[in-house]
N, C-alpha and C positions, 0 to 999 in steps of 0.2 A: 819838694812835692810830698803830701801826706800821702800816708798809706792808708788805705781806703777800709781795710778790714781791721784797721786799729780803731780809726775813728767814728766809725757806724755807718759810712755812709754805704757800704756795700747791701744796706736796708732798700734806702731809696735806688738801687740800679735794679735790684729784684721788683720792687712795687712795678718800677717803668717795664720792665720784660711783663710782668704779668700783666700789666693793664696793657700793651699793645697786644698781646696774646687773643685777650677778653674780646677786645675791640675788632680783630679778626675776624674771633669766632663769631660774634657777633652780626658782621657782615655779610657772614656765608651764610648762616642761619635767615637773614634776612632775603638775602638773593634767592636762596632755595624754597620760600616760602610762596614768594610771589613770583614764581617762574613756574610757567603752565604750558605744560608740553601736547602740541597738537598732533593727535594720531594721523596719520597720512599713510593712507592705502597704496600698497604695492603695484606698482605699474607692468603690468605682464604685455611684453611687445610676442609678436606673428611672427618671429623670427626664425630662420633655422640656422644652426651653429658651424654646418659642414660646408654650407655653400662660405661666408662667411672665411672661415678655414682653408679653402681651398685657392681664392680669390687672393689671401695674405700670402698665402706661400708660395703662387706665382707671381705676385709681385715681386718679393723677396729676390725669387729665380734672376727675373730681369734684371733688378738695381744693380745684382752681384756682376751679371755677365757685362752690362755697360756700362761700372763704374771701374773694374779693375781687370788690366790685362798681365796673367799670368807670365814668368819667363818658361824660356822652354827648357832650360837646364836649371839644375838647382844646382848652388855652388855652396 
């Protein structure tokens, strides 16, 4: 096997790193160009956050009481 930095060829593995590099950038520069970003207005709902709030945490309440029964000693 040659060695690569005696023989020159450690030129040509630099050329291919740079030109796939190029070719990248290239890509992105291209995508970013022709990519058109549509403004879309903010959707504001009639909500209120307590009721909401209030509704989760008794839910919560129940799943906890009918899914697990405590012992009555701790050991």
């Amino acid at each position: 096997m040659q060695n690569p930095f005696e023989t020159g060829h450690i030129r040509n593995y630099i050329l291919l790193y740079v030109s796939v590099v190029v070719i990248m950038i290239l890509f992105f520069l291209a995508g970013t160009l022709y990519y058109d970003v549509e403004k879309i207005d903010k959707k504001i709902f009639d909500t209120v956050n307590k009721d909401v709030e209030t509704v989760s945490h008794q839910e919560k309440k129940e799943k906890s009481f009918t899914k697990f029964k405590l012992l009555e000693k701790a050991y």
